[in-house]
C-alpha positions as CSV (number, residue, x, y, z in Angstrom):
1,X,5.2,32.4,12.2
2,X,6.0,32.7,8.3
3,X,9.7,32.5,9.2
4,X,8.9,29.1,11.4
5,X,6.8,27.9,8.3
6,X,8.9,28.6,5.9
7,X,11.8,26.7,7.5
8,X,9.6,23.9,8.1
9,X,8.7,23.6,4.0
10,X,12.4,23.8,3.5
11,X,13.2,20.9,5.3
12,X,10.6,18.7,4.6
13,X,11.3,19.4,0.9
14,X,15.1,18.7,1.9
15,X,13.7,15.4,3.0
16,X,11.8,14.2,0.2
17,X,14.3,15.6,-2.3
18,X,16.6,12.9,0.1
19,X,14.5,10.2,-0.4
20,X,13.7,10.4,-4.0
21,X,17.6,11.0,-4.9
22,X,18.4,7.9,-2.8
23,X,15.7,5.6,-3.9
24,X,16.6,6.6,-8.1
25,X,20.5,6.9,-7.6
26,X,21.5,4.2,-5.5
27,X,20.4,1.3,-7.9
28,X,22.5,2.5,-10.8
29,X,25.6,1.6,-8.9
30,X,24.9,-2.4,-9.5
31,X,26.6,-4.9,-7.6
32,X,28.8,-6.8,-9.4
33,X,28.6,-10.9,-9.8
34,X,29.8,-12.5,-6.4
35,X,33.5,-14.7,-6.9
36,X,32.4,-17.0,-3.9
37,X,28.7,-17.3,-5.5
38,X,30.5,-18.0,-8.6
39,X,32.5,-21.0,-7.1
40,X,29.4,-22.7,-4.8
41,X,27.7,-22.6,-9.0
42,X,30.6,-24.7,-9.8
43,X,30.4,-26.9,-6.7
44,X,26.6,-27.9,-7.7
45,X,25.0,-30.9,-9.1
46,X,22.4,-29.2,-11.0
47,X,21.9,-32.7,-12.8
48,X,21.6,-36.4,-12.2
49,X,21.7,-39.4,-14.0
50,X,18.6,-41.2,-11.9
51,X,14.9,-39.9,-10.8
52,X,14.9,-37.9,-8.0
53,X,12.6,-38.3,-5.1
54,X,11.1,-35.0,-6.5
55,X,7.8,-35.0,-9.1
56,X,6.5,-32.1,-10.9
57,X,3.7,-31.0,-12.7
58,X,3.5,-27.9,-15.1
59,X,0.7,-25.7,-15.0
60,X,0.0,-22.8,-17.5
61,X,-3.7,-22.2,-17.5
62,X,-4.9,-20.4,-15.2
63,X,-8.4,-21.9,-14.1
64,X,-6.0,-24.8,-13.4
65,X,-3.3,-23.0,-11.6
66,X,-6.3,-21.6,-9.2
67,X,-7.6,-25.3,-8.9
68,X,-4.1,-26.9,-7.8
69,X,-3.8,-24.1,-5.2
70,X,-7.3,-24.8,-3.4
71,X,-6.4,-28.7,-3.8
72,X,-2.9,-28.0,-1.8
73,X,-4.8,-25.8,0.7
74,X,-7.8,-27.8,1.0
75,X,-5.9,-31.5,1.5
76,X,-3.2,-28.7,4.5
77,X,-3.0,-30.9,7.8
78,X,-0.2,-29.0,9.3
79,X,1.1,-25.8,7.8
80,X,0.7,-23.8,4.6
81,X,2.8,-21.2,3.7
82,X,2.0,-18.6,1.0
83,X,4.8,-16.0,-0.5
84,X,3.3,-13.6,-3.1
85,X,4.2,-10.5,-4.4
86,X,0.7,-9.7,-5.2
87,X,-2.5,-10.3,-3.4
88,X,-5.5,-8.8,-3.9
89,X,-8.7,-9.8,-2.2
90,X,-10.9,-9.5,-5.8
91,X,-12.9,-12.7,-6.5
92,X,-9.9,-15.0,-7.1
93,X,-7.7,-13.7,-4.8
94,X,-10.7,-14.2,-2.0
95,X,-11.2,-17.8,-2.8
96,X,-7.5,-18.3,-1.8
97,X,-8.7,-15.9,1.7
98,X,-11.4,-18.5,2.0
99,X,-9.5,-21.8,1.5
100,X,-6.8,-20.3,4.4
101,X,-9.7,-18.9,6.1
102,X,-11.1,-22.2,6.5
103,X,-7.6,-24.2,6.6
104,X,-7.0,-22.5,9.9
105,X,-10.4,-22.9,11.4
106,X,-9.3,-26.6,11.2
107,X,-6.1,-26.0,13.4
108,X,-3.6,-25.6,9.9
109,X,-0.8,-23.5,10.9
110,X,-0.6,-20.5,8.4
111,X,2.5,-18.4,7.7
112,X,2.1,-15.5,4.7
113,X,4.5,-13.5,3.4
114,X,3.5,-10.4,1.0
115,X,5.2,-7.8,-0.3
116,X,4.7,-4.0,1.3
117,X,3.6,-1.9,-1.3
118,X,1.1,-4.3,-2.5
119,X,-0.5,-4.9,0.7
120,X,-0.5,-1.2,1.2
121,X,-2.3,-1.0,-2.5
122,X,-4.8,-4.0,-2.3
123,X,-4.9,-5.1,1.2
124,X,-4.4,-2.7,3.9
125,X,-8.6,-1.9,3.4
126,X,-9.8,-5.5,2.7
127,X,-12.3,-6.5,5.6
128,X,-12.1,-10.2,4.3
129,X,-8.2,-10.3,4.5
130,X,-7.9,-8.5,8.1
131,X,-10.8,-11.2,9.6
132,X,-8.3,-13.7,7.9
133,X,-5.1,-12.4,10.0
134,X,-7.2,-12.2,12.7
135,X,-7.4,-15.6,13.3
136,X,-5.3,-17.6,15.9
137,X,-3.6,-19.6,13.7
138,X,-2.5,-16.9,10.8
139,X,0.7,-15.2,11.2
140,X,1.2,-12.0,8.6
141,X,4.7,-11.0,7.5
142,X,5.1,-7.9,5.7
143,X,8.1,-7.6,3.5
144,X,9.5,-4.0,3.4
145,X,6.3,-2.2,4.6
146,X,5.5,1.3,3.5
147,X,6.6,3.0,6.9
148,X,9.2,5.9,7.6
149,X,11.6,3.8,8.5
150,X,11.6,2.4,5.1
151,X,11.4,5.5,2.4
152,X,15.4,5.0,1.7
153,X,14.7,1.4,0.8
154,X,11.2,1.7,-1.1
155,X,12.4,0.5,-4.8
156,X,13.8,-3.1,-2.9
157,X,10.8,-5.4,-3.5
158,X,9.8,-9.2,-2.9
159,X,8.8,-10.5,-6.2
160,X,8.5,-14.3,-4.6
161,X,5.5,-16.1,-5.8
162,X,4.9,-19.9,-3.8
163,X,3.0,-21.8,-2.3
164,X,4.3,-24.9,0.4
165,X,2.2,-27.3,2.3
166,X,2.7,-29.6,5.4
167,X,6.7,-29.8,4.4
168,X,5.8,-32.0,1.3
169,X,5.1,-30.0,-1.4
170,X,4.5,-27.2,-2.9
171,X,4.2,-24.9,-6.0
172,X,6.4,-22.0,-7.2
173,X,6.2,-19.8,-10.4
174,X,5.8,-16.5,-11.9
175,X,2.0,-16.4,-11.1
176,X,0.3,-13.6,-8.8
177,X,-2.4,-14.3,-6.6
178,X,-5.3,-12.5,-8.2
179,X,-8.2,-12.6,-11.0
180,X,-5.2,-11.6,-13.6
181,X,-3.6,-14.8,-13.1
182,X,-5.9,-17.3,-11.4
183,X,-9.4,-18.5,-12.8
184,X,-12.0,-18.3,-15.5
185,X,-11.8,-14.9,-16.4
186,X,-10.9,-13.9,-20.3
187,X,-10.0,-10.5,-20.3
188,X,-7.4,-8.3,-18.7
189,X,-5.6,-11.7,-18.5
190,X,-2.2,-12.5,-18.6
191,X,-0.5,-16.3,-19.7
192,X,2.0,-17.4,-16.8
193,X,3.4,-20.9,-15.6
194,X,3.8,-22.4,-12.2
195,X,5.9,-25.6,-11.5
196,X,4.1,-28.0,-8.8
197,X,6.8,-30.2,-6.8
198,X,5.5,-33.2,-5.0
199,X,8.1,-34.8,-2.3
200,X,7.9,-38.7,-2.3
201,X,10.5,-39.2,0.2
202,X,8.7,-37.6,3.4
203,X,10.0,-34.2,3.4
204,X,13.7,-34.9,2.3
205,X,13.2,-33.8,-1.4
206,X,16.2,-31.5,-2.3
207,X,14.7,-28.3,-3.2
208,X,11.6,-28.8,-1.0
209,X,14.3,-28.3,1.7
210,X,16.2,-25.4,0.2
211,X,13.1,-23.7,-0.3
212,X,12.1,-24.1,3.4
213,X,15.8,-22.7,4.6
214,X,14.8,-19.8,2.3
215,X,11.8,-18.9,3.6
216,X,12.6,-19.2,7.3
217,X,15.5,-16.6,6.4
218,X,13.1,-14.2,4.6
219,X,10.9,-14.5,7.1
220,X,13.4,-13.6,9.9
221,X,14.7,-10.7,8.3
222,X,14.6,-7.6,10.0
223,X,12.6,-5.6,6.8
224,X,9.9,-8.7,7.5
225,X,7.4,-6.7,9.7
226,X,4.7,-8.7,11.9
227,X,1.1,-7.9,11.2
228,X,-1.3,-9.4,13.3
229,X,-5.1,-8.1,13.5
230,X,-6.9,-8.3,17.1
231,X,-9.5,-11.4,17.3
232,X,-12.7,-9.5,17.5
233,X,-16.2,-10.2,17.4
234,X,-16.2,-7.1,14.5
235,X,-14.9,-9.9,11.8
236,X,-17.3,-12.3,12.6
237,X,-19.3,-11.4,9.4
238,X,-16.3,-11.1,7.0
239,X,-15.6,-14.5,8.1
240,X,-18.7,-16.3,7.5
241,X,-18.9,-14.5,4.3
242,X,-15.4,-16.4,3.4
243,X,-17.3,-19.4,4.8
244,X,-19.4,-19.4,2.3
245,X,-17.6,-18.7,-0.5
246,X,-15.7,-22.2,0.4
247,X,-18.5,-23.5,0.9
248,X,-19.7,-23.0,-3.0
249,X,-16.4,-23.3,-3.8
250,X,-16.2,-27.4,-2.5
251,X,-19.4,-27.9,-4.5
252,X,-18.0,-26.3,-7.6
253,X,-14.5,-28.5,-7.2
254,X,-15.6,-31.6,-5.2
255,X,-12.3,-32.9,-4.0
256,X,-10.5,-30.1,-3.0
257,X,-9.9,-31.5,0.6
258,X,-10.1,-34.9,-0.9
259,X,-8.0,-35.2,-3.7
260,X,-4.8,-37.9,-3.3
261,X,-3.6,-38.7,-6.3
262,X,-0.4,-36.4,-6.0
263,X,2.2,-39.0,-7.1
264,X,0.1,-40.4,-9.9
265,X,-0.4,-37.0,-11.4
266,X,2.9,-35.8,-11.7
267,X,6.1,-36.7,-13.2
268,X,9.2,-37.9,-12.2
269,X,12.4,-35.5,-12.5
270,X,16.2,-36.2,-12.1
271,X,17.2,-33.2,-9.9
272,X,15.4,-29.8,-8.9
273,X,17.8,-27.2,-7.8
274,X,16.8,-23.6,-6.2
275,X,18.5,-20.8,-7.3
276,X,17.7,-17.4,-6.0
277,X,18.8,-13.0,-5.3
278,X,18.8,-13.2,-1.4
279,X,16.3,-12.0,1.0
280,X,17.8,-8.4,2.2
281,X,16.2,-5.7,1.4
282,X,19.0,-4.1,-0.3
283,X,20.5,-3.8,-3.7
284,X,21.0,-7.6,-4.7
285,X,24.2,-9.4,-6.1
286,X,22.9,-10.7,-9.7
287,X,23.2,-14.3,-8.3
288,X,20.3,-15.6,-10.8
289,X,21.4,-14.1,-14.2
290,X,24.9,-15.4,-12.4
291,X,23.5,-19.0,-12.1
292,X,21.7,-19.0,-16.2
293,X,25.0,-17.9,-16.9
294,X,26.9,-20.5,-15.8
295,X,24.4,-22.9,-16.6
296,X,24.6,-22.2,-20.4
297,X,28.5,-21.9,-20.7
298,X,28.5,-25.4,-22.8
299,X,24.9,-25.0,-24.4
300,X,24.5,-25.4,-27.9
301,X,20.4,-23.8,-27.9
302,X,19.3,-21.4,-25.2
303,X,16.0,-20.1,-25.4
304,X,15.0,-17.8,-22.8
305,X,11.3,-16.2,-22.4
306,X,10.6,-13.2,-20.5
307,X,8.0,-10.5,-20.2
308,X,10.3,-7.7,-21.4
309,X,13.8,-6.9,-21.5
310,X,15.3,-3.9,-19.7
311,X,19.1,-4.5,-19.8
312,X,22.4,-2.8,-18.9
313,X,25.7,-2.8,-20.5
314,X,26.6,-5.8,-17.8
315,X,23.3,-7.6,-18.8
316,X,23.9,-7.4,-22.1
317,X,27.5,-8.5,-22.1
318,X,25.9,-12.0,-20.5
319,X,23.4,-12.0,-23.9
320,X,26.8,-11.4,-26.0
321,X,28.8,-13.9,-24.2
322,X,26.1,-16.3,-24.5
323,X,25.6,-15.9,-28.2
324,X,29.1,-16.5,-28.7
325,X,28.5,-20.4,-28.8
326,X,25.3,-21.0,-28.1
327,X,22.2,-19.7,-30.5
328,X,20.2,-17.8,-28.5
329,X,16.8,-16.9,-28.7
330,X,14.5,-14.6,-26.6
331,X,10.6,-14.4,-27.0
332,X,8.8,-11.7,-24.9
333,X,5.5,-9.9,-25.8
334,X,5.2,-7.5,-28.9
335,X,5.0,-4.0,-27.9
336,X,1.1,-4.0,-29.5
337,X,0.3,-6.8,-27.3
338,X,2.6,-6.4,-23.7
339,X,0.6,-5.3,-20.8
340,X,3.8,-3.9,-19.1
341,X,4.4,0.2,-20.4
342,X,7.8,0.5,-19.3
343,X,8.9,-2.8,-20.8
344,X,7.1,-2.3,-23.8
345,X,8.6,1.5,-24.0
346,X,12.4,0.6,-23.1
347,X,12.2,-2.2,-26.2
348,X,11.5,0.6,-28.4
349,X,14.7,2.4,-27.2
350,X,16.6,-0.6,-27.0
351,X,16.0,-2.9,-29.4
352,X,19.0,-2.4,-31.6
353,X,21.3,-3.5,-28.5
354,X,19.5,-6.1,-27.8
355,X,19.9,-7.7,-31.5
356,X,23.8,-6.3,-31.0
357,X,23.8,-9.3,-28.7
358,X,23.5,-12.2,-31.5
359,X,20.3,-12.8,-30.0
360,X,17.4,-13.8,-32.0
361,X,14.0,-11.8,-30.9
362,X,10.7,-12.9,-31.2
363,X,8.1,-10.6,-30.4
364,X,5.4,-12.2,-29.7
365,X,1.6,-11.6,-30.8
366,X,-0.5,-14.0,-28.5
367,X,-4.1,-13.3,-27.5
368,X,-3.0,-12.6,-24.1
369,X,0.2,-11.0,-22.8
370,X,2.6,-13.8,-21.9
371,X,4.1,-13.1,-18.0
372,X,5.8,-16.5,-18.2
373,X,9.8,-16.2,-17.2
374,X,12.1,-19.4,-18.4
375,X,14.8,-20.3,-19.9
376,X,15.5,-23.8,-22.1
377,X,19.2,-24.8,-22.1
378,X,20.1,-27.5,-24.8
379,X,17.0,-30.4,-24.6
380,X,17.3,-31.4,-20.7
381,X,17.3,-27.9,-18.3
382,X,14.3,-26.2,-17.7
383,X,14.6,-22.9,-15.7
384,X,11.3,-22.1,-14.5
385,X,9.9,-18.9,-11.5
386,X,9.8,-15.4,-11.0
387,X,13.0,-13.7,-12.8
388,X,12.3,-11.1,-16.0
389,X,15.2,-10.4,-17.5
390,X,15.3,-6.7,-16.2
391,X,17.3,-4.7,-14.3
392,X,15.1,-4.9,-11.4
393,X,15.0,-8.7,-11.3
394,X,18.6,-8.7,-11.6
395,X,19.3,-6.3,-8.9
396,X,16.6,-4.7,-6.9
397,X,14.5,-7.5,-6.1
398,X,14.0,-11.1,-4.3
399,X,14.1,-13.7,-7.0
400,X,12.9,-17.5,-7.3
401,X,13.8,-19.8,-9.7
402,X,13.6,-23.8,-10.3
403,X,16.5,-25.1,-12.1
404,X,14.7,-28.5,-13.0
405,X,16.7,-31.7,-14.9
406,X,14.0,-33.6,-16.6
407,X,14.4,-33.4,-20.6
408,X,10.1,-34.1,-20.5
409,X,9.2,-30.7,-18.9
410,X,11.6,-29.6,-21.2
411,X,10.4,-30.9,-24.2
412,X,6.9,-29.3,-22.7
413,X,7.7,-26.1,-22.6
414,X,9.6,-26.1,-25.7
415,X,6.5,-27.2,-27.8
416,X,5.2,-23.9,-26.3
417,X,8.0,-21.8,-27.3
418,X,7.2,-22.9,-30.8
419,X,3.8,-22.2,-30.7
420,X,4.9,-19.0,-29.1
421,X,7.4,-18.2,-32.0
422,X,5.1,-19.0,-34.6
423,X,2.7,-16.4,-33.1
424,X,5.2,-13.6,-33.6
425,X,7.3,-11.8,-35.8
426,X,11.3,-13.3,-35.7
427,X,14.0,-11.0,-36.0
428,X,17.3,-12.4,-36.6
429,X,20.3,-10.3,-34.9
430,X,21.4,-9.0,-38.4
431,X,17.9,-7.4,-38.9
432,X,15.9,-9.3,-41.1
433,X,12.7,-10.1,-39.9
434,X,10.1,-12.8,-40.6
435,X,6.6,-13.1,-40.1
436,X,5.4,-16.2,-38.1
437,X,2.5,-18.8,-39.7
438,X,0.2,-18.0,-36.7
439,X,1.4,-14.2,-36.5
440,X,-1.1,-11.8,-36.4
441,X,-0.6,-7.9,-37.3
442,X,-1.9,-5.5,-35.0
443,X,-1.3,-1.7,-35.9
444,X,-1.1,1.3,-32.8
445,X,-3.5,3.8,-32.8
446,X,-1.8,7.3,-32.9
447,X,-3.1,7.8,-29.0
448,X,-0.9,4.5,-28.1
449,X,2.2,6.0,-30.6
450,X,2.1,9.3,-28.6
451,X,2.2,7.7,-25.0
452,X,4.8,5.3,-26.0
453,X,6.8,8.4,-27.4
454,X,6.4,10.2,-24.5
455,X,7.7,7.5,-22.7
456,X,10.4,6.7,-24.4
457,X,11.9,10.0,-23.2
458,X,10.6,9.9,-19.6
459,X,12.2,6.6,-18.9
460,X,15.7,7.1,-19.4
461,X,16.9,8.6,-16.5
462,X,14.7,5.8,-14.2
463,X,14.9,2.3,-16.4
464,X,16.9,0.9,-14.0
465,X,13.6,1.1,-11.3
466,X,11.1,-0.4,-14.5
């Protein structure tokens, strides 16, 4: 019996040694930027000379951002379909369950798409969200669930974050679906921006479409597991309990299923293009670093803000070349102030290469950690979604991003960048660094010093999984 149990340890630890040497080895061999990819880039019209049929609206608070989504949901006739990395059902995250839970007791045809390891963390035990599936007219797709037949493909995540509604609109950014990034709240926060696309031309808006192909391909792909929860009389209290949170939540925001004013509210744009990883679940060809590459070959100013940077040599060599005729800047959160360890650690180790660039660095000290990802090219493209500039945005991961032609959003955001840059401490790429007029010194306690030491030596052999 010993004998039989001993052989039995041996190869289960044979299989989890597997697993883990797959799922930490396999991404360091990095696909290299597609020739054919490369050309279709050169065959796009990523600008126009005219409006577009396309209006947008910027949103970077967060009460707001949670307010346009219940409008979108609220004013649903015929579908709404909801893509987010991260759901949780907390308090902001269930007045989205309720909105949906009450869109499809009205008939609304409701599609969502989440990715597996977060519905395995936040909503595989939430009573509210399985009396949600349950109904008729939810379907639940699972991307990349947390099975056995997935272990070898665990690190290949879908970091998509939108919203679309009855083929006409809909709203895509870098925003999760949950109290950190929707409503009131004022701490354990984070700053983030979502891009809201209105289609005047009855569902023929250019990247309204391309986002539609996209998701029908996602959705379709064999990772994409089904989830759908019995109807049963057990839910019948979870489901009045989300009743009544929309309920309080129509007399809080009055015209959430009356609100039309869609085309007077937002702006007109020239051209929106999507640009975007794939959908396999599967190490990724670096198609959007690919696309912001191409896209700044003529710039003269490239400004590019991220969360954190975790680069390789092929990563940086993009930085260098850009920096080579363009002044580049990048702003991402100060290591006192990111809400992201690993980022915050591989900066520390890193930092020198990524000045050895020509980039300038700002590292920024708002009052809340800045989740935004964009990047300004000259005064007239805005590229706006879900891409960090990291090794596992570049290469692990499904990736959405607007590439928007409309020198008014771009202006926008570039007014924020300043602000942004004035809050934190500019370092130029030969060293010499300058304090900002709103910057704001905040000194590590020795506890924070010793993780982040720590860290910094744990995460070498892994930073290409951060």
């Amino acid at each position: 019996m010993k004998k039989i149990l001993k052989r039995i340890w041996k190869v289960c630890f044979c299989l989890l040694l597997m697993i883990i040497l797959v799922n930490v080895l396999e991404p360091l061999f990095c696909r290299k930027p597609d020739e054919t990819y490369a050309k279709k880039l050169r065959e796009t019209e990523f600008t126009a000379e005219t409006a577009g049929a396309e209006r947008i609206y910027c949103i970077d608070d967060n009460e707001e951002a949670l307010l346009w989504r219940l409008r979108m949901i609220g004013t649903a006739k015929k579908s709404i379909v909801l893509s987010t990395f991260d759901l949780r059902a907390d308090e902001n995250g269930t007045k989205l369950l309720a909105a949906l839970n009450h869109a499809a007791s009205k008939g609304v045809k409701i599609q969502l798409l989440i990715d597996g390891i977060y519905q395995q963390l936040f909503l595989a035990k939430s009573r509210d969200f399985q009396a949600l599936a349950s109904c008729e007219n939810v379907e639940v797709g699972v991307y990349n669930p947390v099975t056995s037949a997935h272990l070898l493909k665990v690190n290949y995540r879908m970091h998509d974050k939108y919203l679309m509604i009855d083929e006409k609109m809909y709203l895509l950014g870098g925003r999760n679906s949950n109290d950190i990034f929707l409503g009131d709240q004022k701490k354990g926060i984070n700053e983030d921006r979502d891009i809201l696309v209105y289609d005047t031309s009855e569902g023929q808006g250019e990247s309204l479409l391309q986002l539609e192909d996209y998701f029908h391909k996602i959705w379709d792909e064999s990772c994409v597991s089904r989830k759908k929860e019995k109807a049963s009389s057990g839910y019948m209290d979870e489901q009045q309990h989300l009743e009544e949170i929309y309920v309080s939540l129509l007399k809080k925001y009055q015209d959430l299923e009356t609100y039309s004013t869609w085309e007077k509210d937002t702006e007109e744009t020239n051209k929106i293009t999507l640009i975007h990883n794939g959908t396999q679940a599967g190490r990724k060809t670096p198609q959007v670093l690919q696309a912001i590459q191409y896209l700044s070959e003529n710039a003269k100013h490239v400004t590019i803000q991220t969360p954190y940077v975790i680069c390789n040599d092929d990563m940086y060599e993009v930085l260098q070349g850009i920096s080579d005729h363009a002044k580049l800047q990048i702003v991402l959160n100060a290591v006192e102030k990111g809400s992201n360890p690993w980022g915050c650690t591989d900066y520390l180790n890193q930092k020198k290469k990524i000045l050895k660039t020509g980039a300038d660095v700002y590292e920024l000290m708002n009052d809340y950690p800045v989740h935004t990802k964009a990047v300004l090219i000259d005064e007239r493209l805005s590229v706006v979604g879900s891409y960090n500039l990291d090794m596992r945005s570049t290469y692990l991961d499904t990736e959405l991003m607007l590439v928007i032609d409309s020198k008014k959003l771009n202006q926008q955001i570039r007014s924020t960048e300043a602000d942004y840059m004035e809050k934190s401490r500019e370092i130029l790429a030969n060293g010499q660094e300058t304090d900002g007029a709103k910057y704001q010194e905040k000194v590590l306690n020795w506890k924070k010093k010793f993780y982040y030491g720590v860290l910094k030596i744990m995460i070498r052999p892994i930073r290409q999984l951060l």
